[in-house]
C-alpha positions as YAML, in Angstrom:
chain: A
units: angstrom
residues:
- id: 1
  name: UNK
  ca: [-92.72, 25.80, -6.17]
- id: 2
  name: UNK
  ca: [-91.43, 23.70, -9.04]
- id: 3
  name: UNK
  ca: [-87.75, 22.54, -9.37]
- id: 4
  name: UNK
  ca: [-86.96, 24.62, -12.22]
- id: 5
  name: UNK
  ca: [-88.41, 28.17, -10.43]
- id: 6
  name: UNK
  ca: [-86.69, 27.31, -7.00]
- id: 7
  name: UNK
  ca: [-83.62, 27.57, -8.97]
- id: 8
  name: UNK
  ca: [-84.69, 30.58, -11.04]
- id: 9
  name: UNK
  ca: [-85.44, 32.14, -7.05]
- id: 10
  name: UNK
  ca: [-82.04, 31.22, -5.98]
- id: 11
  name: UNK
  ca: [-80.57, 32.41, -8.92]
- id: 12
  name: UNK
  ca: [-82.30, 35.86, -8.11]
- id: 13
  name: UNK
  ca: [-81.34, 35.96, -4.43]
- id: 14
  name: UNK
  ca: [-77.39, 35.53, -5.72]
- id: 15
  name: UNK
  ca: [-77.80, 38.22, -8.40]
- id: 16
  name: UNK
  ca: [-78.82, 40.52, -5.14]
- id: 17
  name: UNK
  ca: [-75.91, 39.63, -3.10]
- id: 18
  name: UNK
  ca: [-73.70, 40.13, -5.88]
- id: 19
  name: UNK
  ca: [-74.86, 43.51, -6.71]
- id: 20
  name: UNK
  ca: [-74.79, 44.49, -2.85]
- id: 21
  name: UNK
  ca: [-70.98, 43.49, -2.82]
- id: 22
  name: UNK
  ca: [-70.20, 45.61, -5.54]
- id: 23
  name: UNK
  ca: [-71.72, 48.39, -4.55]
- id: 24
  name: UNK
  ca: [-70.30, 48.40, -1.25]
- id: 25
  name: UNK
  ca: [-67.80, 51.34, -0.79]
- id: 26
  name: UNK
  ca: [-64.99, 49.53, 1.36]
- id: 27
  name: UNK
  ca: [-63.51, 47.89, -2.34]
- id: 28
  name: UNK
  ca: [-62.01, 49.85, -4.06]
- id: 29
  name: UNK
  ca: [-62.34, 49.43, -8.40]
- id: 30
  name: UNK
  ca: [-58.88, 48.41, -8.26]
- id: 31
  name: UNK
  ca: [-59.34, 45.36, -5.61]
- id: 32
  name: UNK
  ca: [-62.22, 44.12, -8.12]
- id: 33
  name: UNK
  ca: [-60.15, 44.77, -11.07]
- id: 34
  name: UNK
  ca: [-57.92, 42.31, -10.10]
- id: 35
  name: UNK
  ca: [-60.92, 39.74, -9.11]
- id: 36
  name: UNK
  ca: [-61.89, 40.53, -12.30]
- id: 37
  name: UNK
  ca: [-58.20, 39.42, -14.06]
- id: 38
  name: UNK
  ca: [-58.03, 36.42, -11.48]
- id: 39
  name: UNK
  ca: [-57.35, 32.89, -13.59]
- id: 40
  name: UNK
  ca: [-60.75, 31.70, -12.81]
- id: 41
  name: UNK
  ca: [-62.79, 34.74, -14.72]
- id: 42
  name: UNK
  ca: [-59.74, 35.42, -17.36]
- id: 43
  name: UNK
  ca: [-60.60, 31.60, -17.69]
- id: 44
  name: UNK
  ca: [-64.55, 32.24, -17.99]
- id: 45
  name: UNK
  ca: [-64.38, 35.54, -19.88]
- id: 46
  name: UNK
  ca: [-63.67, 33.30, -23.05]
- id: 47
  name: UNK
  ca: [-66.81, 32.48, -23.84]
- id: 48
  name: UNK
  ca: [-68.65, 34.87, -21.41]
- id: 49
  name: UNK
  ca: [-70.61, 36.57, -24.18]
- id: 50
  name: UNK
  ca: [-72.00, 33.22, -24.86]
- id: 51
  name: UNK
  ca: [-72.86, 32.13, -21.58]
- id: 52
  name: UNK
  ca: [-74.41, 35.31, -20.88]
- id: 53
  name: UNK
  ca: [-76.41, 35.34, -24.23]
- id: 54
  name: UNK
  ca: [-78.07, 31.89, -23.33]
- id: 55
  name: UNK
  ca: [-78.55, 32.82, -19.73]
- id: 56
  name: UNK
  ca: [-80.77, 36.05, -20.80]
- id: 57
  name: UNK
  ca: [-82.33, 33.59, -23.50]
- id: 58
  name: UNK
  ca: [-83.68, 30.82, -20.65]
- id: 59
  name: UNK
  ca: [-84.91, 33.88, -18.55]
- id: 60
  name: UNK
  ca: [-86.62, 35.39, -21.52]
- id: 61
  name: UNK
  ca: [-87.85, 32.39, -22.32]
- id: 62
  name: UNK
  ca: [-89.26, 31.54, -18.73]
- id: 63
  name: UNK
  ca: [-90.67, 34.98, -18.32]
- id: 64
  name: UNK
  ca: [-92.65, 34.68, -21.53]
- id: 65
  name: UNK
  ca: [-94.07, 31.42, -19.53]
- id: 66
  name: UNK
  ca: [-94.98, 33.39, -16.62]
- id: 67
  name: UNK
  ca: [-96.77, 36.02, -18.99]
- id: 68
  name: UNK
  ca: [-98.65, 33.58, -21.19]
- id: 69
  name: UNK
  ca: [-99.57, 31.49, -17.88]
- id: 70
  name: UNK
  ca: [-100.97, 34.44, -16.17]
- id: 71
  name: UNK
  ca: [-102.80, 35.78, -18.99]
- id: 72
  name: UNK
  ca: [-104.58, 32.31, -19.23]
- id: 73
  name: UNK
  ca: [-105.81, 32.49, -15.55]
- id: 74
  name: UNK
  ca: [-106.58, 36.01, -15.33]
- id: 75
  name: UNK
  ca: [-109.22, 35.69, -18.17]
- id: 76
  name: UNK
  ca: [-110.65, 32.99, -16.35]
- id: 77
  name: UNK
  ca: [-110.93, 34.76, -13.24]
- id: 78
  name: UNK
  ca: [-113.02, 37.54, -15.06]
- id: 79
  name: UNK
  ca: [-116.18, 34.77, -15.52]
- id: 80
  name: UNK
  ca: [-118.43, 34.58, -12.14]
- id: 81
  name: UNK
  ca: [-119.57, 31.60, -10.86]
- id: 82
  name: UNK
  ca: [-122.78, 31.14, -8.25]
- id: 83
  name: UNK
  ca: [-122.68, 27.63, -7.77]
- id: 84
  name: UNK
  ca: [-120.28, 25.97, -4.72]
- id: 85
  name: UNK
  ca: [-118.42, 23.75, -7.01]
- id: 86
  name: UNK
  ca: [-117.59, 26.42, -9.18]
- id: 87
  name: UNK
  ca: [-116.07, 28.51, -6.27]
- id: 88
  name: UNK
  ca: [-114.04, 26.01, -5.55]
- id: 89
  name: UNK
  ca: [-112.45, 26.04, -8.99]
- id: 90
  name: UNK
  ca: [-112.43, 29.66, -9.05]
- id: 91
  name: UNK
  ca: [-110.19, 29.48, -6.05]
- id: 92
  name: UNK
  ca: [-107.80, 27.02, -7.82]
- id: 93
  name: UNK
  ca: [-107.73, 29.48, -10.68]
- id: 94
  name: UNK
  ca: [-106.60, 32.09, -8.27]
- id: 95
  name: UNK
  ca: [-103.91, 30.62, -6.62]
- id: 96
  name: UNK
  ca: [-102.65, 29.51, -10.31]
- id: 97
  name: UNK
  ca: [-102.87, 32.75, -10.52]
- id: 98
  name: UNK
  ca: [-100.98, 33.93, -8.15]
- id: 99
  name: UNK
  ca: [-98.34, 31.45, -8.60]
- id: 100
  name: UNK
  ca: [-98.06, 33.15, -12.10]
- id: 101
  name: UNK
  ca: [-97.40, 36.17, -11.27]
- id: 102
  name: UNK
  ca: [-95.21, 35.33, -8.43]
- id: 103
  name: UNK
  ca: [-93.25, 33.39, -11.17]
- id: 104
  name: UNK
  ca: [-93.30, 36.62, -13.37]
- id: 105
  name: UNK
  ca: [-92.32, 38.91, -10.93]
- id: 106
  name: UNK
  ca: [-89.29, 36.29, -10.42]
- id: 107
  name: UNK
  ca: [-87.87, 36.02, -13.53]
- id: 108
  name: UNK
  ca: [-88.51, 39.68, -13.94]
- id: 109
  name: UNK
  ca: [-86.38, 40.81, -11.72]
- id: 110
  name: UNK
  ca: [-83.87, 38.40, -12.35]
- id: 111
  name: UNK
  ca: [-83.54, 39.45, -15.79]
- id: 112
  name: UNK
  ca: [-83.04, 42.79, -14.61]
- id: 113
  name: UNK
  ca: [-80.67, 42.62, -12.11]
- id: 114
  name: UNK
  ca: [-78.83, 40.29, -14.98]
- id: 115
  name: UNK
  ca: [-78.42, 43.47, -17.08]
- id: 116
  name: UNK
  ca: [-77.39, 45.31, -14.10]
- id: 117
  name: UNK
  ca: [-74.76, 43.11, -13.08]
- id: 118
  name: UNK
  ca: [-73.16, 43.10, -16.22]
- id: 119
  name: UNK
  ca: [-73.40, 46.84, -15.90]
- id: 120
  name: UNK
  ca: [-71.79, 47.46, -12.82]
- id: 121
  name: UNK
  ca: [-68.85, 45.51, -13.53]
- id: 122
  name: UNK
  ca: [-68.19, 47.17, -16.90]
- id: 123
  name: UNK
  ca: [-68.21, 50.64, -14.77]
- id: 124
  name: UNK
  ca: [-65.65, 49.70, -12.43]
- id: 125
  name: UNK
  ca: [-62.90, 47.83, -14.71]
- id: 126
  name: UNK
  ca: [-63.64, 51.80, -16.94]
- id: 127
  name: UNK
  ca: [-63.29, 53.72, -13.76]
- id: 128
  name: UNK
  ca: [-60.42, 51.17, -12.52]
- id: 129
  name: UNK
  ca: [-58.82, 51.71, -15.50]
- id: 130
  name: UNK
  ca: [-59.10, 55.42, -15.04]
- id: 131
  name: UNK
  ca: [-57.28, 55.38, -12.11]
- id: 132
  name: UNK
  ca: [-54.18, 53.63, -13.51]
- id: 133
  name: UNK
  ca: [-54.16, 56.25, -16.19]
- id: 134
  name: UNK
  ca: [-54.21, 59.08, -14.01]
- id: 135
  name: UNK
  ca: [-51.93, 57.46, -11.28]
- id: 136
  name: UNK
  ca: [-49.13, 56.71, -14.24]
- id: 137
  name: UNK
  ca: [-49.35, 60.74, -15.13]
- id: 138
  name: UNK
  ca: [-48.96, 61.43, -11.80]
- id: 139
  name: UNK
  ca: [-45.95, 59.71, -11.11]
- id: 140
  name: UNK
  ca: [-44.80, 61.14, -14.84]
- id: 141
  name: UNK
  ca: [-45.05, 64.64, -13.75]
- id: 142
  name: UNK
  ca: [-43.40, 64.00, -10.51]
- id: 143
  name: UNK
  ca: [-40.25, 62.76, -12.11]
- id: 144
  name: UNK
  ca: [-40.38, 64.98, -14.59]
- id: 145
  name: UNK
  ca: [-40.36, 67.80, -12.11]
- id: 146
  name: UNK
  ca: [-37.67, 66.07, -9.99]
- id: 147
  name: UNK
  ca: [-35.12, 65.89, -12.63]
- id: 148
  name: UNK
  ca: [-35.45, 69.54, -13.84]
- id: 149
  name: UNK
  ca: [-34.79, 70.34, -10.45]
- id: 150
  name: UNK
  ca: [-31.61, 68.15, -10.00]
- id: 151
  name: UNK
  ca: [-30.25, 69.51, -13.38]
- id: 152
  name: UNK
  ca: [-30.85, 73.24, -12.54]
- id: 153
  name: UNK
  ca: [-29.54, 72.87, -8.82]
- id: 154
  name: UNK
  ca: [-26.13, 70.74, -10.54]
- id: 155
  name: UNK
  ca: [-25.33, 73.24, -13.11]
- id: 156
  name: UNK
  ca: [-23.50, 76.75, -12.84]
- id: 157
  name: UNK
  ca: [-24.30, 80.42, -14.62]
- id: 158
  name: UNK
  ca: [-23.44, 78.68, -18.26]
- id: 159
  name: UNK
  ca: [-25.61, 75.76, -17.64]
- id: 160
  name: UNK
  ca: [-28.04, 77.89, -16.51]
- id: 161
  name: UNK
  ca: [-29.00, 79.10, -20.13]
- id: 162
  name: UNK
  ca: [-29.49, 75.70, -21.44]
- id: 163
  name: UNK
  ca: [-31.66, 74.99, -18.44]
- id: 164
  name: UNK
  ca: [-34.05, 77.40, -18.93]
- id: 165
  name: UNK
  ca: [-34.95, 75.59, -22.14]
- id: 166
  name: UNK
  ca: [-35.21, 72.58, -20.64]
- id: 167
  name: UNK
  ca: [-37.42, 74.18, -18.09]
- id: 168
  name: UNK
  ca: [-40.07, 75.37, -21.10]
- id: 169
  name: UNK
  ca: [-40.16, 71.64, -22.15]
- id: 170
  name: UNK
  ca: [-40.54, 70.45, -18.48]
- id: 171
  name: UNK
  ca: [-43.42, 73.50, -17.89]
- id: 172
  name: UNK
  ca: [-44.63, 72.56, -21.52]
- id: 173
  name: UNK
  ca: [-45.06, 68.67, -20.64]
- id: 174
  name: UNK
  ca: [-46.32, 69.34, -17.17]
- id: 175
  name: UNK
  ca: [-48.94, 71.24, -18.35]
- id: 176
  name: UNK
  ca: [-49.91, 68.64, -20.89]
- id: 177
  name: UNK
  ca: [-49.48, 66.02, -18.44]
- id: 178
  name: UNK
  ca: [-52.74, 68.54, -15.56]
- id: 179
  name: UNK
  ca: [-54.33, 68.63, -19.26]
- id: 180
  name: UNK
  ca: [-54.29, 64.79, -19.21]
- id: 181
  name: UNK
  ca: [-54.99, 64.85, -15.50]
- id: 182
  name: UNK
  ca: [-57.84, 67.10, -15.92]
- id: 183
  name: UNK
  ca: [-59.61, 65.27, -18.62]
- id: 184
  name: UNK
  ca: [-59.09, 61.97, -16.86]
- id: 185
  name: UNK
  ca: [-60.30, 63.78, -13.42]
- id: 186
  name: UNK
  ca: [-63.31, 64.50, -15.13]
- id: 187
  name: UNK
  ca: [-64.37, 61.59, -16.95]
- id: 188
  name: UNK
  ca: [-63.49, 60.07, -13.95]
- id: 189
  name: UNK
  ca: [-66.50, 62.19, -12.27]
- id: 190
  name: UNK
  ca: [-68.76, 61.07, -14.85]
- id: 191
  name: UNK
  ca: [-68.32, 57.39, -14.53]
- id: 192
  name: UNK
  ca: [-68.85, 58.33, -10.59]
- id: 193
  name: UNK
  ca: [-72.23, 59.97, -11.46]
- id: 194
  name: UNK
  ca: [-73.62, 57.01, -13.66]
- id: 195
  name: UNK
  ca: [-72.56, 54.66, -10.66]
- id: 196
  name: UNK
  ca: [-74.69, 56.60, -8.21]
- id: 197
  name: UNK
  ca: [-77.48, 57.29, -10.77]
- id: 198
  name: UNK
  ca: [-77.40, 53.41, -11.21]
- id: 199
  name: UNK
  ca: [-77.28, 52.72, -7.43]
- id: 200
  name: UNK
  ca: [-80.25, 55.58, -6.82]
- id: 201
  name: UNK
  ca: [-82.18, 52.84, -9.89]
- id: 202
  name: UNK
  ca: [-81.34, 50.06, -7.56]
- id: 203
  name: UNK
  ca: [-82.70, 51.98, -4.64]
- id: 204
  name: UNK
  ca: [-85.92, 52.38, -6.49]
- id: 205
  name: UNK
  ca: [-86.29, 48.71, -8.09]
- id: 206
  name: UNK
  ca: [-85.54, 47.51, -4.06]
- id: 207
  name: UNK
  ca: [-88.42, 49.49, -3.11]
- id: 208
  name: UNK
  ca: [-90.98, 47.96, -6.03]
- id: 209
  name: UNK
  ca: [-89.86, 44.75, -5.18]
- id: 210
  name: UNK
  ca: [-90.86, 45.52, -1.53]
- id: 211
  name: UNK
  ca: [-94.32, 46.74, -2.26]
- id: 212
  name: UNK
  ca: [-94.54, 43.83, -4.78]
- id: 213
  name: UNK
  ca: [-93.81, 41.68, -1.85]
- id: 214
  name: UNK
  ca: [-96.20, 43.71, 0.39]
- id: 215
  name: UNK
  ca: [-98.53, 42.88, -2.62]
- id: 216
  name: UNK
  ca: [-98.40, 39.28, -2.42]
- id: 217
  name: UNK
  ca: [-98.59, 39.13, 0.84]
- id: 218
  name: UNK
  ca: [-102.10, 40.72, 0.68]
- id: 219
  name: UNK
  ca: [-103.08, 37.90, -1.98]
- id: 220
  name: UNK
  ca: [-102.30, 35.05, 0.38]
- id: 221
  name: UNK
  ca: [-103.91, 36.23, 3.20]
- id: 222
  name: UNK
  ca: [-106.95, 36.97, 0.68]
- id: 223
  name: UNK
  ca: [-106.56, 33.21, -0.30]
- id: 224
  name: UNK
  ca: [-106.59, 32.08, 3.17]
- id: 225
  name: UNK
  ca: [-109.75, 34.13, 3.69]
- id: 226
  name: UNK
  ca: [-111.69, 32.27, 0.86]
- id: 227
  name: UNK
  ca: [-110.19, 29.12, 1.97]
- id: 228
  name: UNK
  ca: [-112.10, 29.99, 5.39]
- id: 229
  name: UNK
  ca: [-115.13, 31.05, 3.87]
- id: 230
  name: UNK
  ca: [-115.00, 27.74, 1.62]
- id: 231
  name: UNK
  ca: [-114.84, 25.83, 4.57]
- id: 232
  name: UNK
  ca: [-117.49, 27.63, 6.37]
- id: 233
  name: UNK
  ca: [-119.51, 27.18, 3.21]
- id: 234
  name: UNK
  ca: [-118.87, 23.08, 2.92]
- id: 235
  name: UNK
  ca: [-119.94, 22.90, 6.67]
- id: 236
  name: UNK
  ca: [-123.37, 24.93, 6.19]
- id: 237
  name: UNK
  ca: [-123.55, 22.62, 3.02]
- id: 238
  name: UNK
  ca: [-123.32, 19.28, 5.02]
- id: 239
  name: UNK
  ca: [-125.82, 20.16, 7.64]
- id: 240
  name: UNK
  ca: [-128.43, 21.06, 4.97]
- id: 241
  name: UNK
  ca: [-127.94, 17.44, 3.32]
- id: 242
  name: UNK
  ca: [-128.12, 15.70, 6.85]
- id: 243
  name: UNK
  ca: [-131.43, 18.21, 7.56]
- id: 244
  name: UNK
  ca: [-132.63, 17.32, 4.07]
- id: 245
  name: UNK
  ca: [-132.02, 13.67, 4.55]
...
């Protein structure tokens, strides 16, 4: 594997690491919100548009190499040869070949998981956010509730009267404030649902990736087959010339 793809493979196997730590339930959103406001990332998040723009154009541009590479050797795998030296370059068209795709299937998926990442983080600053919101109202409502309490218990029969009023506007706000609750509670549930939708996605793309890896697994053992039988071949060839001689 060339420099430039070993890098493109480490690349991918950080993009999976960092997608398993965010999706791990133990952290909460608000524990990566503040990762996320940290003075490292606030420092990055400058010009984080632009680093992610040319980072999706290198593995665009790479993955169109993969593409165009293994469209070259799979239309020369399609012409059949008979003679022994063309065997052996049929093999060496193969295992370009397969280094083609494996380089496809690379920047592929670290494309994807690219788009993913930037997802994922984007759903739990939203849904940290959320929380904030709806732990602010909380605490709102609870003082709220406190001091009509404080100024109904401190006040006699002609106090009373002007309580009651102030009770409407205390009822009146709190049930704004379980409106406000409510409507956050259930946004709340949405973001929730596209983070397990998006995890079930994950779940699926693992699961490719494994049967693409099951996939090449089959072609190398298929290459070290011909390999064998190329051997075999250039043995059988050797004793004929020493017969013939």
């Amino acid at each position: 594997m060339s420099l430039q793809w070993t890098l493109i493979a480490g690349f991918l196997y950080t993009e999976v690491a960092v997608v398993l730590l965010l999706l791990l339930p133990g952290i909460s959103p608000s524990r990566w919100q503040k990762v996320f406001r940290s003075r490292i990332l606030k420092a990055l998040s400058n010009q984080a548009s632009v680093y992610f723009t040319v980072l999706l154009a290198v593995l665009c541009l790479f993955l169109l190499d993969a593409l165009r590479e293994m469209r070259k050797y799979s239309g020369d795998t399609d012409v059949k040869h008979e003679s022994h030296q063309h065997l052996d370059a049929e093999m060496q068209t193969n295992m370009r070949l397969f280094r083609a795709q494996r380089n496809f299937y690379i920047s592929g998926f670290a494309l994807f998981l690219c788009l993913v990442i930037k997802r994922l983080a984007s759903l739990i600053s939203t849904q940290a956010q959320l929380c904030a919101e709806n732990e602010a109202a909380l605490k709102q409502a609870r003082s709220a509730t406190t001091t009509a309490r404080n100024m109904m218990v401190g006040k006699g029969e002609e106090a009373q009267n002007s309580s009651n009023e102030v009770s409407a506007q205390v009822k009146k706000q709190l049930k704004e404030k379980e409106d406000l609750i409510s409507n956050l509670q259930e946004e709340l549930n949405k973001k929730t649902q596209e983070v397990k939708e998006l995890q079930s996605e994950m779940s699926k793309k693992k699961k490719d990736h494994e049967a693409i890896l099951s996939q090449q697994q089959g072609l190398s053992r298929e290459y070290d087959r011909l390999a064998d039988e190329n051997a075999k071949l250039q043995k059988l060839m050797d004793s004929a010339n020493k017969k013939d001689d």
